[in-house]
C-alpha positions as CSV (number, residue, x, y, z in Angstrom):
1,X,52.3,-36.1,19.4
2,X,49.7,-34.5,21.5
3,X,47.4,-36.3,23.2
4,X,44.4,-34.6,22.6
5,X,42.8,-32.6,19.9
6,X,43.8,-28.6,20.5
7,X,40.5,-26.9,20.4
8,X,40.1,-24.2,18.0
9,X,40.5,-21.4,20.3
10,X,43.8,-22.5,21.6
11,X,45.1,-22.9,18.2
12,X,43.7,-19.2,17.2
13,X,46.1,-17.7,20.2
14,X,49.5,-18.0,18.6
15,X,47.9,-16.3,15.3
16,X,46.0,-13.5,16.9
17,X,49.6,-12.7,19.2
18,X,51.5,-12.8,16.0
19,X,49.1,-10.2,14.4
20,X,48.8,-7.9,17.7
21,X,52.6,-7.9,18.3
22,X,53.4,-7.1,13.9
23,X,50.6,-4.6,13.8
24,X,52.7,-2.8,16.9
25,X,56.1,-3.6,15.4
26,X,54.9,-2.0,11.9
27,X,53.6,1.0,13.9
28,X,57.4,1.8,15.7
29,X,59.9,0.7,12.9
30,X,57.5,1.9,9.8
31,X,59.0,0.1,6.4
32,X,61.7,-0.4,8.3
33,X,60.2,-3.7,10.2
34,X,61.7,-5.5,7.4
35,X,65.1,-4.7,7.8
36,X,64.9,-7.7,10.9
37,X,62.1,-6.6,13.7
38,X,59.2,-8.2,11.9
39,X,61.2,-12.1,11.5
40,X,62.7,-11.8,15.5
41,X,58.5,-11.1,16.2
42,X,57.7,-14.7,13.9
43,X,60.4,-15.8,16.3
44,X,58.0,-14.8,19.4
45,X,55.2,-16.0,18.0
46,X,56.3,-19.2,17.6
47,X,57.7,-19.1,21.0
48,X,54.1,-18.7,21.7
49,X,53.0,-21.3,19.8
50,X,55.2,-23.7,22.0
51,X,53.9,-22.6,25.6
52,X,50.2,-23.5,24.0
53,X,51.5,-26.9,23.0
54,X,53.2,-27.8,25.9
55,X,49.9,-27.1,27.7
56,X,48.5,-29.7,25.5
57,X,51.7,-32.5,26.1
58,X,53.5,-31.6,23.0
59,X,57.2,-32.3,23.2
60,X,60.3,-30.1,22.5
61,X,61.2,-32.7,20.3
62,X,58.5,-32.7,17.9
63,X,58.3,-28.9,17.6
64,X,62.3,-29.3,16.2
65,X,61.4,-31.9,13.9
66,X,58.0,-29.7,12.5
67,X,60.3,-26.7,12.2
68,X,63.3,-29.0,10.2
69,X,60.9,-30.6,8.0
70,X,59.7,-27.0,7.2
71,X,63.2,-25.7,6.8
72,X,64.1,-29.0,4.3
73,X,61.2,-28.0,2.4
74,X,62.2,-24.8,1.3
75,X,65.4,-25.3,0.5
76,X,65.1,-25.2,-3.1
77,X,63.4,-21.8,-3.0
78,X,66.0,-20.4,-1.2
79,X,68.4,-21.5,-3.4
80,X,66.3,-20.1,-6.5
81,X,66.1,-16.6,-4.7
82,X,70.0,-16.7,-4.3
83,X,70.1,-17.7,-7.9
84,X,67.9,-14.8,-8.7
85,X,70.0,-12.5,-6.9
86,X,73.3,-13.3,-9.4
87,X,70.6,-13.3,-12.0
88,X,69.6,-9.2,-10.8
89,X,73.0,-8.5,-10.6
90,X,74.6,-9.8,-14.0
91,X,71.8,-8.3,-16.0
92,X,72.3,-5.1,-14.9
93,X,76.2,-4.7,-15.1
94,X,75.4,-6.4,-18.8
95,X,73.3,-3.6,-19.8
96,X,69.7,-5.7,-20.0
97,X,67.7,-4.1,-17.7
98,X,69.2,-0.9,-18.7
99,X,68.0,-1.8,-22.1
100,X,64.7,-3.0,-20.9
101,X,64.1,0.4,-19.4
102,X,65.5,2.1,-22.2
103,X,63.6,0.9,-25.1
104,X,60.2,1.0,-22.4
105,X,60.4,4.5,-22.7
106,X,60.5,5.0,-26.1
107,X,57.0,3.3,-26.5
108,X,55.7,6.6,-24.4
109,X,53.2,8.9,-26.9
110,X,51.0,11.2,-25.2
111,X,47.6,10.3,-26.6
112,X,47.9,7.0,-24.7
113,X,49.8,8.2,-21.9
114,X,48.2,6.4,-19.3
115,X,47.9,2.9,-20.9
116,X,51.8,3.6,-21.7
117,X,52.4,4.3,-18.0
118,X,51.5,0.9,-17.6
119,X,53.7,-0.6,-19.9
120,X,56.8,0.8,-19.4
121,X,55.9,0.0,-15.2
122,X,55.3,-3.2,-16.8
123,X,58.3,-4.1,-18.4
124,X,60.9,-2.2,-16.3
125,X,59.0,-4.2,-13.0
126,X,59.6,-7.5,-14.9
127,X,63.1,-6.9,-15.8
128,X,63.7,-5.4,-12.1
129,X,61.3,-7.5,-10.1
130,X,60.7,-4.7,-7.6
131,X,57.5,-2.5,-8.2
132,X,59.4,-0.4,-5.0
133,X,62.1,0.4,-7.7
134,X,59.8,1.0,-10.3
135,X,57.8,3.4,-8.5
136,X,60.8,5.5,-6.7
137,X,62.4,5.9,-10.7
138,X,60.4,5.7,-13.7
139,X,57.6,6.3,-11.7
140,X,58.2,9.6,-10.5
141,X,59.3,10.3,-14.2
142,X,55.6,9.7,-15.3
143,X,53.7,11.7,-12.6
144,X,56.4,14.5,-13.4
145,X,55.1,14.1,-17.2
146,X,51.4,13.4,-16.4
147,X,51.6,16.2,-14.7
148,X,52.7,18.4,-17.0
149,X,50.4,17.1,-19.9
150,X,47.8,18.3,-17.4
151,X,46.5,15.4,-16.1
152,X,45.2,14.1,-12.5
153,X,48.4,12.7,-10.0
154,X,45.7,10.2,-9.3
155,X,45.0,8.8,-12.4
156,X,49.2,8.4,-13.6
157,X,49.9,6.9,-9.9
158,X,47.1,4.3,-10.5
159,X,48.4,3.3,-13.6
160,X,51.9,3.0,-12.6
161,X,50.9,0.9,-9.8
162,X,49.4,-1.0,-11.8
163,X,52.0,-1.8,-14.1
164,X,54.2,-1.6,-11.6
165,X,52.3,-4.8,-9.7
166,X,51.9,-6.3,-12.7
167,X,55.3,-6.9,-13.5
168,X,56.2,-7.8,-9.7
169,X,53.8,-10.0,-9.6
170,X,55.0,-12.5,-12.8
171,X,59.0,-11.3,-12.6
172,X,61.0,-14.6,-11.4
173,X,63.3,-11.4,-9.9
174,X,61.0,-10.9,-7.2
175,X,60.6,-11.6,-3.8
176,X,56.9,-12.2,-3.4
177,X,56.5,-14.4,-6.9
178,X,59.2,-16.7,-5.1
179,X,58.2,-16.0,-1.5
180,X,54.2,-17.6,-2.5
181,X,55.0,-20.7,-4.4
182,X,57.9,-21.6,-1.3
183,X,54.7,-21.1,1.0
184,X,52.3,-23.1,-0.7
185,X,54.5,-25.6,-1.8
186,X,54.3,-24.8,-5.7
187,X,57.4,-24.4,-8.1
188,X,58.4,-21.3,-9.1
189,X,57.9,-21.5,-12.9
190,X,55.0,-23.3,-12.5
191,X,53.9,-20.5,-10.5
192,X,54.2,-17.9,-12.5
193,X,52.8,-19.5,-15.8
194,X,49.3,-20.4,-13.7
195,X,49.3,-16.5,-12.3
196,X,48.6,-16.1,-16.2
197,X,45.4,-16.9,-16.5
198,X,44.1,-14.5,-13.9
199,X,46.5,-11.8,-13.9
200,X,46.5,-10.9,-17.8
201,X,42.9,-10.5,-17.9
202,X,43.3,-8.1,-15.0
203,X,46.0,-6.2,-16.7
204,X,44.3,-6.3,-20.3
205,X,40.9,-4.9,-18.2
206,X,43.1,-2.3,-16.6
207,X,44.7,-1.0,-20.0
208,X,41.4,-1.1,-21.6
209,X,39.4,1.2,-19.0
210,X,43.0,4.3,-18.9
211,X,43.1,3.7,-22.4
212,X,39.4,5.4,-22.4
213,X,40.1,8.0,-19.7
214,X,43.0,8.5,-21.8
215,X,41.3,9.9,-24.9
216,X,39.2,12.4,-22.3
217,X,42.5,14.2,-22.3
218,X,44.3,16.8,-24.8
219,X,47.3,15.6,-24.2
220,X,49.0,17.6,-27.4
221,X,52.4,17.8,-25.7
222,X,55.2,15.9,-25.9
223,X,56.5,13.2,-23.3
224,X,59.9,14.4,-22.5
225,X,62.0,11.3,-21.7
226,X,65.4,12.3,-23.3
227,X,66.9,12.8,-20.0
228,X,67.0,9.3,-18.8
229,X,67.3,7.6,-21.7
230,X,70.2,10.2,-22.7
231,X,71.9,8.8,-19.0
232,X,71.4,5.6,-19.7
233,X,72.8,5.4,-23.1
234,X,75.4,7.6,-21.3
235,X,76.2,4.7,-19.9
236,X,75.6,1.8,-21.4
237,X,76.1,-0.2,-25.0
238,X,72.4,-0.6,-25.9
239,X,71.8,-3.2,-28.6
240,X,69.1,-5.9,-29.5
241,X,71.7,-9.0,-29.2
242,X,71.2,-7.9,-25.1
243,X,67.5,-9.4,-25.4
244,X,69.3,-12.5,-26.4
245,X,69.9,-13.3,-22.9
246,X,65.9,-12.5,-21.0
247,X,64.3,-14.7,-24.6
248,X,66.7,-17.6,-23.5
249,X,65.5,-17.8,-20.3
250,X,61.7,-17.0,-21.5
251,X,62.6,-20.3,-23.5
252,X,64.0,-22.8,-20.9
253,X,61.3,-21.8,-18.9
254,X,58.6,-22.5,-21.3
255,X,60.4,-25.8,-22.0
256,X,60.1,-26.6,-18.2
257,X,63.7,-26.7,-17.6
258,X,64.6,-26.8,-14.0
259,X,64.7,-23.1,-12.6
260,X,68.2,-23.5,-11.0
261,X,69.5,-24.1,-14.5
262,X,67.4,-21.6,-16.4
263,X,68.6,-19.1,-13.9
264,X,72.6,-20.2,-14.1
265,X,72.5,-20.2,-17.7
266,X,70.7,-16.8,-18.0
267,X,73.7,-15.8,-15.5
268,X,76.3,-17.4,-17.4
269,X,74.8,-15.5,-21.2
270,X,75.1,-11.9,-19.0
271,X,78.4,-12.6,-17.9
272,X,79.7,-13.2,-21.5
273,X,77.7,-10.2,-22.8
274,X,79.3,-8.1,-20.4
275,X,82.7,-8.6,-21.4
276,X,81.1,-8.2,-24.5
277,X,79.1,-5.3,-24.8
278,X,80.1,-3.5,-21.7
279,X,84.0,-3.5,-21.5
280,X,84.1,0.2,-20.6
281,X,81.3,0.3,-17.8
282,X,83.4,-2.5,-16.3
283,X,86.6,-0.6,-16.2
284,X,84.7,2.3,-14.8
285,X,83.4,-0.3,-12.0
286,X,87.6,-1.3,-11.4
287,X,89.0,1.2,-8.6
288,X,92.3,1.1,-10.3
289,X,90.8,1.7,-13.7
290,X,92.5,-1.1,-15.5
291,X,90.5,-4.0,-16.8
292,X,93.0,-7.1,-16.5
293,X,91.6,-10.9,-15.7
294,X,91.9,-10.0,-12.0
295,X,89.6,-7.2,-11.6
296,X,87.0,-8.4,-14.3
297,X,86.4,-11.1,-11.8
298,X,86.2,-9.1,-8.8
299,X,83.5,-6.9,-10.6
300,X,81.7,-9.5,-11.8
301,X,81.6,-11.9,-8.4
302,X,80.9,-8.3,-6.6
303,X,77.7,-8.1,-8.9
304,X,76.8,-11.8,-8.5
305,X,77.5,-11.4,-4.5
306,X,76.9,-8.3,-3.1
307,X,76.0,-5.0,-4.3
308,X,76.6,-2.7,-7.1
309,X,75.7,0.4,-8.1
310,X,76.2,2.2,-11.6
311,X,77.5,5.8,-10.7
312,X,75.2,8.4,-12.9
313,X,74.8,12.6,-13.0
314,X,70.8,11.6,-13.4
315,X,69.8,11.2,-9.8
316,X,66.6,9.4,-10.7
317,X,68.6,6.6,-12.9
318,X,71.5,6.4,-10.3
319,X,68.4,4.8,-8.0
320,X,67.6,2.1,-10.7
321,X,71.1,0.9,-11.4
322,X,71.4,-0.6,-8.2
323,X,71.3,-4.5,-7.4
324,X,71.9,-5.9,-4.2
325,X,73.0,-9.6,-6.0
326,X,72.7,-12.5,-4.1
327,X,73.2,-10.7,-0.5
328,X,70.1,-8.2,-1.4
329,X,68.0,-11.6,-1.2
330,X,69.1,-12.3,2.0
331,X,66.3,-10.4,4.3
332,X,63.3,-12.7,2.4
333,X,65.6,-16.3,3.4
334,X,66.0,-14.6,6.8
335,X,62.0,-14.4,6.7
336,X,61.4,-17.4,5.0
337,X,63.5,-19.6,8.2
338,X,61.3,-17.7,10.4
339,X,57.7,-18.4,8.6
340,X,59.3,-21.8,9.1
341,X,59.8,-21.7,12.6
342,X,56.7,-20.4,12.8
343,X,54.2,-22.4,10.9
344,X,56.6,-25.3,11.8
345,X,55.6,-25.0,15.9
346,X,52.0,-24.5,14.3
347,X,51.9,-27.7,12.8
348,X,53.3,-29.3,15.1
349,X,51.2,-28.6,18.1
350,X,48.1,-29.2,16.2
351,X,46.7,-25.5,15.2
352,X,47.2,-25.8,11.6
353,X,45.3,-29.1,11.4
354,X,42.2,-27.3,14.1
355,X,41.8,-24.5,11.9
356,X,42.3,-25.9,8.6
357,X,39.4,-28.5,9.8
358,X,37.4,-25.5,11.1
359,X,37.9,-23.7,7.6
360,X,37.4,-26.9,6.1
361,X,33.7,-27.3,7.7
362,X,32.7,-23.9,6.3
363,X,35.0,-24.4,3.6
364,X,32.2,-26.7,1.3
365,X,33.7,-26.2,-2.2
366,X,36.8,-24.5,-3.5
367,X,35.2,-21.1,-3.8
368,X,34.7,-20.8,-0.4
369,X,38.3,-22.2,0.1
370,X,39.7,-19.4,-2.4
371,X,37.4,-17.1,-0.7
372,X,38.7,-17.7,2.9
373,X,42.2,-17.2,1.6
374,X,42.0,-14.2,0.3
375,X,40.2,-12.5,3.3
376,X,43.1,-13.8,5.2
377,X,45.5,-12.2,3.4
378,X,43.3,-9.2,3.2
379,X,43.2,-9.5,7.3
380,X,46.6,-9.8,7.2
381,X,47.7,-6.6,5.3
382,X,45.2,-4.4,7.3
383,X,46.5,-6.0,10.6
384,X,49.5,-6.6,10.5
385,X,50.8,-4.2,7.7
386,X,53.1,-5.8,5.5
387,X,52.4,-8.1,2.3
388,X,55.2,-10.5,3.0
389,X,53.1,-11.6,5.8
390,X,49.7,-11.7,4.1
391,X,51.5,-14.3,2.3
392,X,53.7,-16.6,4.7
393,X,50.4,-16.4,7.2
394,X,47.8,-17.7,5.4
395,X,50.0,-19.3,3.2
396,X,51.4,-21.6,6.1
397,X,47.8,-22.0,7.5
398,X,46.2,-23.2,4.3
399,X,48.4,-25.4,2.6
400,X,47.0,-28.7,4.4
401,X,43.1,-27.1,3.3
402,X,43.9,-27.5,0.1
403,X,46.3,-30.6,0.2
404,X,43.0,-32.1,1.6
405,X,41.1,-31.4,-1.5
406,X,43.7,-32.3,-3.7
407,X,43.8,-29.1,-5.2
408,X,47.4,-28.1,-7.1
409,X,49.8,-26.1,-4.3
410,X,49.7,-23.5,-7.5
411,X,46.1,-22.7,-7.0
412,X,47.1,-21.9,-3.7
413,X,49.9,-19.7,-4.4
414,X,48.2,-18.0,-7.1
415,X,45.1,-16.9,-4.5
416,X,48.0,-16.1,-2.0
417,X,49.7,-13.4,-4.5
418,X,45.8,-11.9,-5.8
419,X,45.1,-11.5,-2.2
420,X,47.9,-10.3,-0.7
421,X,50.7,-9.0,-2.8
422,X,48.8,-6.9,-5.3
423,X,46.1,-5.4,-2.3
424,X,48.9,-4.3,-0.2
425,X,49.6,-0.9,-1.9
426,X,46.1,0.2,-1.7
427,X,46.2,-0.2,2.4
428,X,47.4,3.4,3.4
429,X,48.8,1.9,7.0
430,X,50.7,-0.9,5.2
431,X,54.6,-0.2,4.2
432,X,53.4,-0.3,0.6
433,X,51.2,1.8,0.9
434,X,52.9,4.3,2.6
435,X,55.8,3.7,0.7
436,X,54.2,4.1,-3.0
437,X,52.0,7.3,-1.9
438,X,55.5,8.6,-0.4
439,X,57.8,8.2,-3.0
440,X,55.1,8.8,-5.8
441,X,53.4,12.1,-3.8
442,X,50.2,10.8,-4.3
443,X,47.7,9.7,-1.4
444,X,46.6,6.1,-1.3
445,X,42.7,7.9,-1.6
446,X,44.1,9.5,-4.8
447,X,45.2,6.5,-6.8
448,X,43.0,3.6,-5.3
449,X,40.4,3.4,-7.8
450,X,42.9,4.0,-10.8
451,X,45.3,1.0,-9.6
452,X,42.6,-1.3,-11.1
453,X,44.7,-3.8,-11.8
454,X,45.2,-4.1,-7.7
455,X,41.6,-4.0,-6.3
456,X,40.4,-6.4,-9.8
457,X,43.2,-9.0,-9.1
458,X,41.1,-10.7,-5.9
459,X,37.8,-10.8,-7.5
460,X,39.6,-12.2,-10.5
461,X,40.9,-14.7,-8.8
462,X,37.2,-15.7,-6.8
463,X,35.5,-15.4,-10.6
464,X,38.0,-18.3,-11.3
465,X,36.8,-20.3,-8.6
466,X,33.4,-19.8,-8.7
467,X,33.1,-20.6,-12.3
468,X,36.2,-23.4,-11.6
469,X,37.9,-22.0,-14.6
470,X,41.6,-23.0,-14.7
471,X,41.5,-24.9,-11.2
472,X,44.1,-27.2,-11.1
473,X,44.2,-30.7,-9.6
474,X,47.4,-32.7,-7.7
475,X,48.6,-35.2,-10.4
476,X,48.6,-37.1,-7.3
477,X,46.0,-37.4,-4.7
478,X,47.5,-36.7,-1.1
């Protein structure tokens, strides 16, 4: 180990260099830094990271051991967000998201347009797990509509981000919800049940206030949605028994069954009900037409595996019925081994432990702990531009912080997902932000103050610790 306490402004080097060189990666590739740029920069940085601690005598071989150990411990989240990639793809060539977003829409009435926006973004982000998705179909749908019943692009983007987020934010289908509790250290489930307590009063708040700006508007027209939910009927056997499958899983989770088994049995149910319900969408899937054994299990491995895509004359529904099974989860492991290598070389040379002892000093209660986190991960989506960041970052650098106070890696997860997942979108530099205002046609400007649900979410989460509502403790002390 190294011989001598790194100072603090050593340890800040590899962390400011790692910000610097994303902020000028997201600049050139744009949302593409994703697709591979952003984890080769992680790479750099901890390259970094290892010049400062062999200045300090750390060896070579400690760095590896750091960056294994790191590696080890993520190995079950990996394998959930692998799981969750079969799980995308089954439920869609099943007909349950189809169904999800199908019966979503029907809930649409026009007095309560906007508080209806957010439901349907709501449901169709938790059956999808990608508020991207949600935005670039539905989405466009309900500014199209909004807009046509007269009122403000604004006010319908805000609300669809909000659901949108929503959704993302508790779906076991998405990147981030698995992405925070494999930083921090929590368990997915576990996760998601203690991003309750903050994130439905933030949604409730958020339906309340467009529910009130709703009934401003004469909105005497009808909502036309027949279109997509004509194509997707088009398309699909639509029945109740699908919901079978999403209330099983809702149950094992609840039940605190292990993830990897709620998630293979929830697989296993879509598989049947495909054969099932959707005999005729899988012989359209077959190139030769003919649904023997053989081919059923190509179609259904290809959905597990790789990706599909459900053929449909409505452009805008062609987008949604798209899953990229367990190869479309690939990018966020890629990026996970990175953080890894990162944070691993971090630890190991001593920065971690300098400026979690720096925080810590300033740090005098759990507020201020909750508090420095989320200005991190704000920091992080200004600076550096992307929200997967604002969470491996500060989630890397915190982790021992709160380990120290024996506070629950869930409270730490929670903070990392109300600071930096939901704040993303309202950054106009950041790739969500530019993403949502370019698919969507709405500036960032336009919508900020209507995605309540976004801007709420961190002060939601700092009420909590002020007032040490729902703060949860290790069962056992570190």
């Amino acid at each position: 180990m190294n011989s001598k306490e790194i100072p603090l402004k050593a340890a800040l080097i590899p962390i400011i260099a790692l910000i610097a060189l994303l902020s000028y990666n997201v600049f050139v590739f744009k949302s593409d830094a994703l697709g591979g740029s952003n984890q080769f920069i992680l790479l750099i940085g901890g390259v970094i990271a290892a010049i400062v601690g062999f200045c300090y005598q750390v060896s070579y071989k400690t760095m590896l051991e750091k960056v294994s150990d790191g590696i080890q411990s993520v190995s079950v989240p990996i394998l959930i967000l692998l799981f969750v990639g079969a799980l995308a793809g089954t439920w869609l060539i099943s007909g349950i998201i189809p169904a999800m977003v199908y019966y979503g829409l029907q809930i649409l009435h026009p007095t309560i347009f906007l508080p209806a926006c957010i439901i349907v973004c709501s449901l169709i982000s938790l059956a999808t797990g990608s508020s991207w998705t949600t935005s670039a179909t539905v989405g466009i749908a309900l500014i199209g509509i909004g807009n046509a019943l007269g009122i403000p692009m604004g006010m319908t983007a805000g609300a669809v981000i909000s659901g949108a987020y929503f959704g993302d934010k508790l779906s076991p289908l998405s990147d981030t919800t698995n992405l925070a509790p494999a930083m921090a250290g929590s368990e997915l489930f576990s996760h998601i049940r203690y991003m309750t307590y903050t994130t439905v009063p933030s949604i409730l708040m958020t339906l309340i206030v467009l529910l009130i700006i709703s009934f401003s508007f004469d909105t005497q027209q009808v909502a036309d949605t027949s279109t997509i939910t004509a194509s997707i009927s088009e398309k699909f056997n639509l029945n109740g028994f699908l919901f079978l499958v999403p209330a099983t899983v809702i149950f094992l989770i609840i039940k605190k069954t292990p993830p990897l088994i709620a998630l293979m049995i929830g697989t296993l149910m879509a598989i049947v009900f495909a054969l099932i319900f959707q005999r005729p969408l899988l012989t359209e899937l077959v190139p030769q037409g003919v649904l023997n054994f053989e081919n059923g299990y190509r179609v259904i491995l290809t959905a597990i595996t790789t990706e599909t895509q459900i053929q449909s004359n409505n452009i805008m529904i062609s987008d949604l019925l798209i899953s990229g099974g367990m190869q479309g989860m690939l990018s966020t492991i890629w990026l996970i081994f990175c953080a890894m290598f990162f944070g691993g070389i971090l630890d190991a040379i001593g920065a971690l432990a300098t400026i979690s002892k720096a925080l810590l000093n300033w740090a005098k209660n759990t507020f201020q702990l909750v508090l420095s986190t989320v200005a991190s991960s704000l920091a992080v989506n200004i600076s550096a531009s992307d929200q997967y960041l604002s969470i491996v970052i500060p989630g890397k650098m915190f982790a021992n912080s709160y380990r120290e106070r024996n506070l629950a890696p869930e409270n730490l997860s929670r903070t990392l997902e109300d600071g930096g997942t939901v704040t993303s979108v309202l950054i106009p530099w950041n790739t969500c932000g530019a993403y949502q205002s370019g698919v969507l046609g709405v500036g960032v400007g336009e919508y900020f103050l209507y995605a309540i649900f976004n801007w709420i979410s961190p002060f939601m989460t700092l009420i909590y610790a002020l007032f040490k509502i729902k703060i949860r403790m290790r069962t056992h002390p570190h």
